[in-house]
N, C-alpha and C positions, 0 to 999 in steps of 0.2 A: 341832602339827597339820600345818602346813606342809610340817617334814622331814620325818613319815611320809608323805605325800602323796608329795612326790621320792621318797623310796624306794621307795613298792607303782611308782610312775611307772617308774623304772628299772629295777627285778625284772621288771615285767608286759612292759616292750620286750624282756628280753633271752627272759624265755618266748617272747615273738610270732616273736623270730626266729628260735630254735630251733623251732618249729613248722613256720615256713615255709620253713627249709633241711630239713625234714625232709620234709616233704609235697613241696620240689622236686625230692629227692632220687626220692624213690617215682616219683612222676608222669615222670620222666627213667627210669626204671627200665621203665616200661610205654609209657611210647613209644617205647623200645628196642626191646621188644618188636615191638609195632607196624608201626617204620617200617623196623628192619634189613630190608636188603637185603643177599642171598639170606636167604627167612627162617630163623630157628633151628630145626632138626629137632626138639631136645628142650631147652626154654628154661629156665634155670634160675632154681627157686625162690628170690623176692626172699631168703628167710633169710639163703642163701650169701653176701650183702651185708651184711648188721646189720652186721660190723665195718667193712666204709667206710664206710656210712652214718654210724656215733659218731662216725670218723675225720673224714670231713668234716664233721658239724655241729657238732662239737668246735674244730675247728681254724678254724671261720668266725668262733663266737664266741670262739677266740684272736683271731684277725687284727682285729675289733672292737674288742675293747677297748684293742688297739695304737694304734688309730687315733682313740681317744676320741669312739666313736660313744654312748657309752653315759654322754657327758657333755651332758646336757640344755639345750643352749643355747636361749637366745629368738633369734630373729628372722632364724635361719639360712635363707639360699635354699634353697629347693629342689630349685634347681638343684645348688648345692655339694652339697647331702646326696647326692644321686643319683649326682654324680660320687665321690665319698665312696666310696658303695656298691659303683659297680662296679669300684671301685679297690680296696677291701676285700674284696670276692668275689672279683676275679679273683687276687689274691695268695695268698688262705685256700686255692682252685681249687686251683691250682698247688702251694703247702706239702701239701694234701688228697693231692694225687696223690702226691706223694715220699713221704710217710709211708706212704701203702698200697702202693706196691711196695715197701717197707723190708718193713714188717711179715707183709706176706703176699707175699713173692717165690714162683715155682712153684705156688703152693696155690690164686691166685683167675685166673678168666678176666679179663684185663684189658681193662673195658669202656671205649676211649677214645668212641668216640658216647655214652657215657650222660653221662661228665663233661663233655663238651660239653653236652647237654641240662642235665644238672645244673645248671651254671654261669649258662648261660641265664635256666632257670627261680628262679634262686635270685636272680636283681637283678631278676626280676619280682615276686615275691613277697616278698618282703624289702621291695622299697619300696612294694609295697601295702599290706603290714602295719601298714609306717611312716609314710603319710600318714594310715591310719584312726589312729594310737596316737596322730597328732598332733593328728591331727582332733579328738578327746577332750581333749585338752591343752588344745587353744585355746581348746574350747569351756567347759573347765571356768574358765580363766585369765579369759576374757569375764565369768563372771558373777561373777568375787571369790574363788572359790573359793581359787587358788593368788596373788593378788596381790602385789605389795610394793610398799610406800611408798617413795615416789621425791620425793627433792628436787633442785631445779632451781636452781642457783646461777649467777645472771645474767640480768636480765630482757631484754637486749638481744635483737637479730635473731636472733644465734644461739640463746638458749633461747627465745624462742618458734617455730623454727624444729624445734628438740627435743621442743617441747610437742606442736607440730603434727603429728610424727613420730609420736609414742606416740597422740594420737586417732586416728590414721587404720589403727593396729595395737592394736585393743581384745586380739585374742588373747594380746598379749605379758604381760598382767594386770596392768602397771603403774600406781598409781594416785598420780598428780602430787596431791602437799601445794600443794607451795604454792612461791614464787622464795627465794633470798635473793640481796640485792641491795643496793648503798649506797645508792639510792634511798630517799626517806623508809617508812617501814614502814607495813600498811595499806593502802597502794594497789593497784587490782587489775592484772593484766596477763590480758590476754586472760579474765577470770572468776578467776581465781586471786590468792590475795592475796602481799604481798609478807610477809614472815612476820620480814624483822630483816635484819640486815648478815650480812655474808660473820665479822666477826670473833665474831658470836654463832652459828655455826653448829653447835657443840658443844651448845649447851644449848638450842638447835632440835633436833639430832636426839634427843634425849632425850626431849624436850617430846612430839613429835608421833611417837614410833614411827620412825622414817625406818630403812628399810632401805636401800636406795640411792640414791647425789650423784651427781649426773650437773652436770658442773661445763661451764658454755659461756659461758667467755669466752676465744673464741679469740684476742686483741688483748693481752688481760694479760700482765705482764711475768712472768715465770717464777718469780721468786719467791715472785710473788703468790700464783702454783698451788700452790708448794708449801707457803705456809703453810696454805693452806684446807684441802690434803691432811693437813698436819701437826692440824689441828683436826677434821678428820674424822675419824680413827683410831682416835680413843681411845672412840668408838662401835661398833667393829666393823658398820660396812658396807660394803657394795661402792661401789666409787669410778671412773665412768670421766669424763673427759676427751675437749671435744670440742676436736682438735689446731686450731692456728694455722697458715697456709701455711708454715709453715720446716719444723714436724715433717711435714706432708703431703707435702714434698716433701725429706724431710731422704734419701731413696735416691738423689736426682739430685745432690750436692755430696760433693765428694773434696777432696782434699788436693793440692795443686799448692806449687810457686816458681819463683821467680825468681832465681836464685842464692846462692839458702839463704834468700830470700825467703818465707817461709812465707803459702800464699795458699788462700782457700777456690773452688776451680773448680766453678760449675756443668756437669754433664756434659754432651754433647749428646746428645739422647736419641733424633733423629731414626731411626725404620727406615732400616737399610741392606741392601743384599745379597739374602740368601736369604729374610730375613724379610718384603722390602718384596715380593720377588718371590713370597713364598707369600700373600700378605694380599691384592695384586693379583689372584692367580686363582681367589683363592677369590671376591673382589668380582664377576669375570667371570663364574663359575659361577653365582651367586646370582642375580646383575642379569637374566643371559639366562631360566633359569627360572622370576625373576618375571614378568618380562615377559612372555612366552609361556603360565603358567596365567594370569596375571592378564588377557592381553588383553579375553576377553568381557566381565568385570567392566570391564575401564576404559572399555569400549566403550560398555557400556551409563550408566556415571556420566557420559561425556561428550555421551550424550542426553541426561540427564535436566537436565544443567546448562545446555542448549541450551533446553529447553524450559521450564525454572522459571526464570531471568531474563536479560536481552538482555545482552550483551557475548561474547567469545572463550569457549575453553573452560578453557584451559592462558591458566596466568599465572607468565608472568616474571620475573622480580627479580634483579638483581646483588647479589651475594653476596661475602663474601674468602673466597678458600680456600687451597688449599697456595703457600706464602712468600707469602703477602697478595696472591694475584694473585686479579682477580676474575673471577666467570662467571654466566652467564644459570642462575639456579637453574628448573626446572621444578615448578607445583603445578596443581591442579585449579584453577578459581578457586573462593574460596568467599566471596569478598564481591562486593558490588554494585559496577556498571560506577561509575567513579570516585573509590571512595573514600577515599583518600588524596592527594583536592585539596589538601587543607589542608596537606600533609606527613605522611610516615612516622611512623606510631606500633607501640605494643607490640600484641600480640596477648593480651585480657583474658580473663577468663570472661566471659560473656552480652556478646557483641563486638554492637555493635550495627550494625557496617558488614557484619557477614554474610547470608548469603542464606537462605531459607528452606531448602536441599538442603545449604547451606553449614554448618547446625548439625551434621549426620547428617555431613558429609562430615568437619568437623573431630574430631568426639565420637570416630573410632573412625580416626581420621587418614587415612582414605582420600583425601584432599588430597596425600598427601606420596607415591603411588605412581607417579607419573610421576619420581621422581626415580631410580628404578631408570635410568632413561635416561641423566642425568647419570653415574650408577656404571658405567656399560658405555660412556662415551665418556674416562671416565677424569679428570670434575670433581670426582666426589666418591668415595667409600668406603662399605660400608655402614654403616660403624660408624665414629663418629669425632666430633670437637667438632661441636656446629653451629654453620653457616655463618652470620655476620650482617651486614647492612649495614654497605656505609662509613661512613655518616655513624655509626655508631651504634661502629664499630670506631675511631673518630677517636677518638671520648668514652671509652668505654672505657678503649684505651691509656693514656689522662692519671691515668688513674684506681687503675687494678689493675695489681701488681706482676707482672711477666714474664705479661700479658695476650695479648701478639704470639707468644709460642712456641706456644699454642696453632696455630698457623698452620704451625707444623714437619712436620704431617699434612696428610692430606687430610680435609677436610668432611667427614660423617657422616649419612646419613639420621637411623639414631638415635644415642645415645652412651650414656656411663657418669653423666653429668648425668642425661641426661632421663627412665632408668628408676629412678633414685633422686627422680623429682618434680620437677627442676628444669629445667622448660623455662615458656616465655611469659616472661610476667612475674612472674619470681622474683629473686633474686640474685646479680648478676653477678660478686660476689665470691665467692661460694657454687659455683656454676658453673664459674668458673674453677678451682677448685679442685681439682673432679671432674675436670675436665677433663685437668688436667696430671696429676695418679693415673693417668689412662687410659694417657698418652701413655707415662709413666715407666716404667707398669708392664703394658706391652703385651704377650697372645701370645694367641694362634688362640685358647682356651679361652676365654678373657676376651671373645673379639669372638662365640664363641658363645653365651655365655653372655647377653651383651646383647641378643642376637638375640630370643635362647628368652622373656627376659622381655620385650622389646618385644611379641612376641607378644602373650602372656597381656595386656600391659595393651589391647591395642589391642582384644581378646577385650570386656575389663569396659569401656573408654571411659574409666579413672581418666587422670588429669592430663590431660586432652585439652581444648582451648579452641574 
């Protein structure tokens, strides 16, 4: 039931987009019409087209299936798909056009405005198809329809960090059995029970149906992985692996000596040159924009924080940022005049030191938009680790392996942590992680990408304290 389901799934997307490169096609064809300038004396009939029309909606779903769009993954951004698309269109675009001057040299008016429009209209319409097709997907995956059983091997931080992952993404249709874990068996973790050891997991995935092991013990020593992998197999199911900081950051170490000294070199990964100078102005360009649509907005939040409780408006805080130097972070204040007499604490859900405007302010982070200021004086970035206290950067250090190179950047409004859920009070092992990912494997796309989904969360209010 299942694979037929993938398959009408996969047939019915590549219909959708042969529909909608075909209808972009048209619709480019009569806005040609339309909008040429000087108009056409005697315009010709769409017919004289049918053959680029097949050429290009032919050749898009070549360039498709080149690019393995027509492999149905869970949990893909949307943002990736989009980039996807228009990297698949414009390529298919381009192949579209060489084969129709090939094929129809001297015999067709070559209409370069329509293949513009064409191209256009085809990563419009292609990805409207493809959110509704998804749309269907998720909805059907929600309610069991397309599910798979999903084992969790490890009950520690890391899978219930994974469990946590899959409740918050019903559409992915994942349906969590149960831990395995050397813990005694029986025990529940988060409502879910512990179902037997790591060395009985062959005759658990048997037992209970398990389509997919999703293994999270990032600490385990590697052979350990590869026995569980080695006892998973003989199930045929899918097997991923959540990596320990060595694979996460196994792109930043080379091969180095010392006179035939053979040595493992962490790379330096710091921006240099062109890069740090393009990352800079794009911060400059962003920072100034915000601040200039956002003024009325912040204008008016720093009324209203004036008038719902007594203290400043904008609050303070020292911060580390680039090579652990520190700097006055800028936020709206959203908690009450003194509350961190007692000492600096973490930032919770339902914080009880905040303010009545302070709930609304943190829910949708309208807090953090004075820091556009900082980004245009050059303390922070928009994208990047975020900044934390000394005292909190002390503890840290002691704690988390190559913790301080986050600090090789500059601070970040948002980061590659915090739209993956990990900000406040979460795991600073976890965090760091993300963190040095970010750093290692930095470019413009990446810090847009962050951008586009900081957006959207800031939109719903998810992970916001």
């Amino acid at each position: 039931m299942k694979r037929r389901l993938n398959l009408i799934f996969t047939i019915s997307l590549l219909i959708l987009d042969v529909l909608m490169g075909s209808l972009a096609f048209y619709l480019a064809y009569r806005l040609r019409l339309k909008i040429e300038y000087p108009p056409l004396i005697n315009p010709p009939p769409f017919q004289i087209y049918w053959g680029m029309s097949i050429i290009q909606v032919t050749t898009l779903i070549a360039v498709f299936f080149f690019y393995k769009l027509y492999h149905l993954k869970r949990g893909i951004s949307r943002v990736d798909e989009f980039y996807s698309i228009v990297t698949a269109v414009s390529v298919g675009t381009i192949m579209a056009t060489a084969f129709t001057a090939l094929v129809f040299k001297n015999e067709l008016d070559y209409p370069r405005l329509m293949v513009v429009y064409a191209w256009l209209l085809s990563i419009l319409f292609i990805t409207l198809g493809r959110l509704a097709h998804d749309a269907v997907r998720s909805t059907l995956r929600a309610r069991g329809m397309t599910g798979e059983r999903v084992l969790i091997v490890g009950a520690g931080d890391a899978g219930r960090m994974i469990l946590n992952k899959i409740g918050q993404s019903p559409d992915l249709g994942y349906r969590v059995v149960g831990f395995v874990d050397d813990a005694p068996a029986g025990e529940e973790v988060l409502g879910l029970p512990i179902l037997g050891k790591t060395e009985d997991i062959g005759a658990i995935i048997d037992a209970q149906g398990i389509e997919e092991v999703i293994i999270g013990l990032p600490e385990a020593p590697h052979q350990k992985i590869l026995e569980i992998i080695s006892r998973c197999e003989r199930g045929r199911v899918n097997i991923k692996v959540f990596p320990d900081v060595f694979q996460i950051m196994a792109s930043a170490v080379s091969i180095d000596d010392i006179n035939g000294l053979p040595l493992l070199a962490v790379r330096d990964v710091a921006l240099r040159g062109w890069k740090l100078t393009l990352k800079r102005a794009v911060d400059l360009i962003i920072s100034t924009a915000a601040l200039v649509f956002l003024s009325p907005l912040m204008m008016l939040i720093a009324l209203l924080i004036r008038l719902d409780s007594p203290g400043p408006v904008f609050y303070a805080q020292e911060r580390m940022g680039l090579d652990a130097k520190p700097f006055q972070i800028l936020k709206f204040r959203s908690m009450r005049e003194g509350a961190e007499e007692n000492g600096p604490g973490w930032t919770t859900a339902g914080d009880p030191r905040r303010t009545r405007l302070g709930r609304i302010l943190r829910r949708f982070s309208l807090d953090e938009f004075p820091q556009f200021i900082n980004v245009l004086l050059g303390e922070m970035s928009v994208v990047g680790p975020r900044p934390e206290r000394p005292i909190f950067v002390e503890q840290f250090k002691q704690m988390v392996p190559r913790y301080m190179e986050r600090h090789k950047e500059k601070a970040g409004i948002t980061g590659w942590a915090q739209v993956n859920g990990l900000r406040g009070d979460t795991s600073i092992w976890e965090r760091t992680k993300y963190d040095l990912w970010y750093i290692e494997n930095w470019s413009l796309w990446l810090d847009f990408k962050i951008m586009i989904k900081t957006i959207f969360q800031i939109l719903s209010g998810r992970n916001a304290y």
